[in-house]
Short mmCIF file of the C-alpha atoms (twelve columns), coordinates in Angstrom:
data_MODEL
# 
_entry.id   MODEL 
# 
loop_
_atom_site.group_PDB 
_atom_site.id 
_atom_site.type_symbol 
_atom_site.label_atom_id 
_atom_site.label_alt_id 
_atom_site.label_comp_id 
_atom_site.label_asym_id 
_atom_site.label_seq_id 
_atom_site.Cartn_x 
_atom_site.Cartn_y 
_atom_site.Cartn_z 
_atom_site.pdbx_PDB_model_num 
ATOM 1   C CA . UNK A 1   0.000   0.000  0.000  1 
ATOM 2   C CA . UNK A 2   1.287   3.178  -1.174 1 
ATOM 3   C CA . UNK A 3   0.022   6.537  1.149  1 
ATOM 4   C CA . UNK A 4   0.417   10.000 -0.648 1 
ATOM 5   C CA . UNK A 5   0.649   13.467 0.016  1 
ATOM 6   C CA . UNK A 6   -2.966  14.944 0.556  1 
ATOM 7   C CA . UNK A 7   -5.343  11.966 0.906  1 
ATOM 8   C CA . UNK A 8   -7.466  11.416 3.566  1 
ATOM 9   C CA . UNK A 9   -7.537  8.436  5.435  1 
ATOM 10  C CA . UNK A 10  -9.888  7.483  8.489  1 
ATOM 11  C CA . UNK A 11  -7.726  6.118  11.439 1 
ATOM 12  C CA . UNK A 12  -8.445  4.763  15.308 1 
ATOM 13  C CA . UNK A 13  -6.146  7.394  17.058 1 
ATOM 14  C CA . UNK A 14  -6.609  5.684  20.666 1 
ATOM 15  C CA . UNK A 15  -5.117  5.557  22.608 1 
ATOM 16  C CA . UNK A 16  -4.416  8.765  23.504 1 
ATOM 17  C CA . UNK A 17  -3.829  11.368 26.590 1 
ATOM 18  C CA . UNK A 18  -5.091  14.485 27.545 1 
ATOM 19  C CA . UNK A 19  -6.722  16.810 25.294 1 
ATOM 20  C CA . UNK A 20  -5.520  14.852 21.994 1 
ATOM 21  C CA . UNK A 21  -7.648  13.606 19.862 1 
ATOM 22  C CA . UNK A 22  -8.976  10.179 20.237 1 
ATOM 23  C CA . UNK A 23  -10.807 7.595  18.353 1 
ATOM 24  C CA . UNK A 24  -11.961 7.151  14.130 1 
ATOM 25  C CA . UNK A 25  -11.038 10.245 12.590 1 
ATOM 26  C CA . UNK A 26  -9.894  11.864 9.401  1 
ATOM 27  C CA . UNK A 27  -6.077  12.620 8.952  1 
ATOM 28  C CA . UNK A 28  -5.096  14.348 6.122  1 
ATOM 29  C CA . UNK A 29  -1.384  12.991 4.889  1 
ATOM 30  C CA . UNK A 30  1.623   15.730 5.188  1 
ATOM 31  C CA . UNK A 31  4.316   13.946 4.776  1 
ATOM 32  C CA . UNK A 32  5.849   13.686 1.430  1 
ATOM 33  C CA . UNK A 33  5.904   11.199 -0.877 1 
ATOM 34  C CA . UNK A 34  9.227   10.054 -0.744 1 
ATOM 35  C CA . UNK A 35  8.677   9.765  3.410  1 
ATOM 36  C CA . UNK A 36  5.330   7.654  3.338  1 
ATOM 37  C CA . UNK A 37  7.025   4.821  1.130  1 
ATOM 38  C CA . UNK A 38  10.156  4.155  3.530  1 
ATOM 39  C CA . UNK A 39  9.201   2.085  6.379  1 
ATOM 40  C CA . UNK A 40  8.899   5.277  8.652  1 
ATOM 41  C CA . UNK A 41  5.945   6.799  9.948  1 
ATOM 42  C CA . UNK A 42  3.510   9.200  7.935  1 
ATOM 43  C CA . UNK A 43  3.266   12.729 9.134  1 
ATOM 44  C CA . UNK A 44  -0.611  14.017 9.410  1 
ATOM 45  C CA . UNK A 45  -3.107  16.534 10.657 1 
ATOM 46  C CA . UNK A 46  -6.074  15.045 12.608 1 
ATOM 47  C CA . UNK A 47  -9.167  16.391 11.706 1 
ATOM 48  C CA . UNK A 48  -12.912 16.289 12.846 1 
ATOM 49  C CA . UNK A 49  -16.376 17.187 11.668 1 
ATOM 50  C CA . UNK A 50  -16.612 20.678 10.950 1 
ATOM 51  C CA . UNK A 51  -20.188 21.004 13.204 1 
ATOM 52  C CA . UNK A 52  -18.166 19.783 15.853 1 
ATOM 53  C CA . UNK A 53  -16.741 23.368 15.839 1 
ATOM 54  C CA . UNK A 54  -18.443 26.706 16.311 1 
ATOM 55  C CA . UNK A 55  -16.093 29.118 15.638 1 
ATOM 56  C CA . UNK A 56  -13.323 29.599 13.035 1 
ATOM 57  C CA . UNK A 57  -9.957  30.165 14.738 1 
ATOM 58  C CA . UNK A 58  -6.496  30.650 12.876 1 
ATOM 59  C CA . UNK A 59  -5.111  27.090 13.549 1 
ATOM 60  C CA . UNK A 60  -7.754  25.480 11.862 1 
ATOM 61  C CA . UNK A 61  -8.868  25.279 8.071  1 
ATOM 62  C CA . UNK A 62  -12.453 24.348 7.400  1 
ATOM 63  C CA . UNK A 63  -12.906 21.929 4.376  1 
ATOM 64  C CA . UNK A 64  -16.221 21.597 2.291  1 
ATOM 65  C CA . UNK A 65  -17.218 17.810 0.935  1 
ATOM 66  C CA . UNK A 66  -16.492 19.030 -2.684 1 
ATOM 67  C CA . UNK A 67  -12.884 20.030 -1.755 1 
ATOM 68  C CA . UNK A 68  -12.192 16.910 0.105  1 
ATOM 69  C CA . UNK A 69  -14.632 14.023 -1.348 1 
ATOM 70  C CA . UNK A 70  -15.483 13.249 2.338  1 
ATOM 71  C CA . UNK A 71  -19.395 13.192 2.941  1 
ATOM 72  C CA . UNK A 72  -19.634 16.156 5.559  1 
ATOM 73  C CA . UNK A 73  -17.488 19.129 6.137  1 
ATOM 74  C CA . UNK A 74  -14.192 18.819 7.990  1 
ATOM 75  C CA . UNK A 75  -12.317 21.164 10.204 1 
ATOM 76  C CA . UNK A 76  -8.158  20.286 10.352 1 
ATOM 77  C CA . UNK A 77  -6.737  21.058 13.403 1 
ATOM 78  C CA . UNK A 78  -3.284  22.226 12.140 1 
ATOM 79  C CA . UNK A 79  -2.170  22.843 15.659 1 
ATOM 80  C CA . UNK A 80  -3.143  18.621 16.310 1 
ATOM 81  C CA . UNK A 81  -0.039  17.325 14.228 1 
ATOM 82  C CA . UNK A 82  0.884   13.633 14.378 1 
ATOM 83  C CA . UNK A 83  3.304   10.651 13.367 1 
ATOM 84  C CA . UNK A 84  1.750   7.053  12.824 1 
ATOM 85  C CA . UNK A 85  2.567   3.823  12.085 1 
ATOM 86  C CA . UNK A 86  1.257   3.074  8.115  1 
ATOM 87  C CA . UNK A 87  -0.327  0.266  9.732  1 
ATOM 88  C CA . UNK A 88  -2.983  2.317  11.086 1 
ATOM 89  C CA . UNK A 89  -4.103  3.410  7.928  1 
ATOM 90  C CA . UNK A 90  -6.668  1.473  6.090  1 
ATOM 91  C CA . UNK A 91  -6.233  0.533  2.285  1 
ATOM 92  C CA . UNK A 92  -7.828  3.138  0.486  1 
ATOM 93  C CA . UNK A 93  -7.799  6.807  1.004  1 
ATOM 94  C CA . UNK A 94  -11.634 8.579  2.486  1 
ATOM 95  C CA . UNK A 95  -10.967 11.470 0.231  1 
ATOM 96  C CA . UNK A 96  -8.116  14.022 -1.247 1 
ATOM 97  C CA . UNK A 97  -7.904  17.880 -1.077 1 
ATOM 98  C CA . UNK A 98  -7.447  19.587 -4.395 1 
ATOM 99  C CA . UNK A 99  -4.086  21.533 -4.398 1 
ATOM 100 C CA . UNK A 100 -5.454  24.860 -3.383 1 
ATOM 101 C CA . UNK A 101 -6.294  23.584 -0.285 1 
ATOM 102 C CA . UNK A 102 -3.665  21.529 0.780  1 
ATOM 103 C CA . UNK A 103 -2.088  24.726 -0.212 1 
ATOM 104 C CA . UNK A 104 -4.242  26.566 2.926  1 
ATOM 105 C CA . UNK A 105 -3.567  23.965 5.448  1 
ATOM 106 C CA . UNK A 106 0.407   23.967 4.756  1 
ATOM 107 C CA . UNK A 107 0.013   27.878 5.464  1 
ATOM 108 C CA . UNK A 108 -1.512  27.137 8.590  1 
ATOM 109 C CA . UNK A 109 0.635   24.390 10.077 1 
ATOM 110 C CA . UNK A 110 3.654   26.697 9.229  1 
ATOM 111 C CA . UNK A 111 1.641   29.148 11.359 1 
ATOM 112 C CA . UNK A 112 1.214   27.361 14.617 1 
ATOM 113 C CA . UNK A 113 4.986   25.339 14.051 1 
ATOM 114 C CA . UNK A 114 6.376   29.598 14.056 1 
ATOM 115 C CA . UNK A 115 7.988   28.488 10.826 1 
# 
């Protein structure tokens, strides 16, 4: 199995501690190409369903169904970043951003990583 650079995968993140994020979410794949096919792990941002929160804030990037090809709207928590295993991730990919905005989120993980 082959993981790229801007699909979206759902993956169990439990277990977890404190205020990280925990169970079947999406994670939208950072890590480049050339990363996710050495046996390493694959660099993401967790997200969650964008009713889940009210307010826009500058760490996040809200993503509509048509930009993603997930069935509801997803918020990515750029501040929530995180290294898996590959064998977390199922088989196929849940959905892929277009390049514009995987384009928005890499803005806003530089943000929050003061890069």
């Amino acid at each position: 199995m082959v993981i790229h650079r801007g699909e979206i995968y759902f993956v169990d993140l439990s277990p977890v501690t404190g205020r990280e994020q925990a169970g079947q979410r999406p994670v939208l794949v950072l890590s480049v190409d050339s990363i996710n096919k050495l046996p390493l792990v694959v660099t993401v941002v967790v997200g969650t369903k964008g009713k889940n929160v009210s307010r826009d804030y500058p760490t996040n990037v809200r993503i509509s169904p048509e930009d993603s090809g997930l069935p509801v709207e997803t918020m990515f928590l750029c501040f929530q970043i995180r290294s898996l295993d590959s064998k977390r991730f199922p088989e196929k990919p849940a959905g892929k951003l277009s390049d514009k905005s995987l384009k928005s989120i890499e803005m806003v993980v530089r943000h929050c990583l003061g890069l």
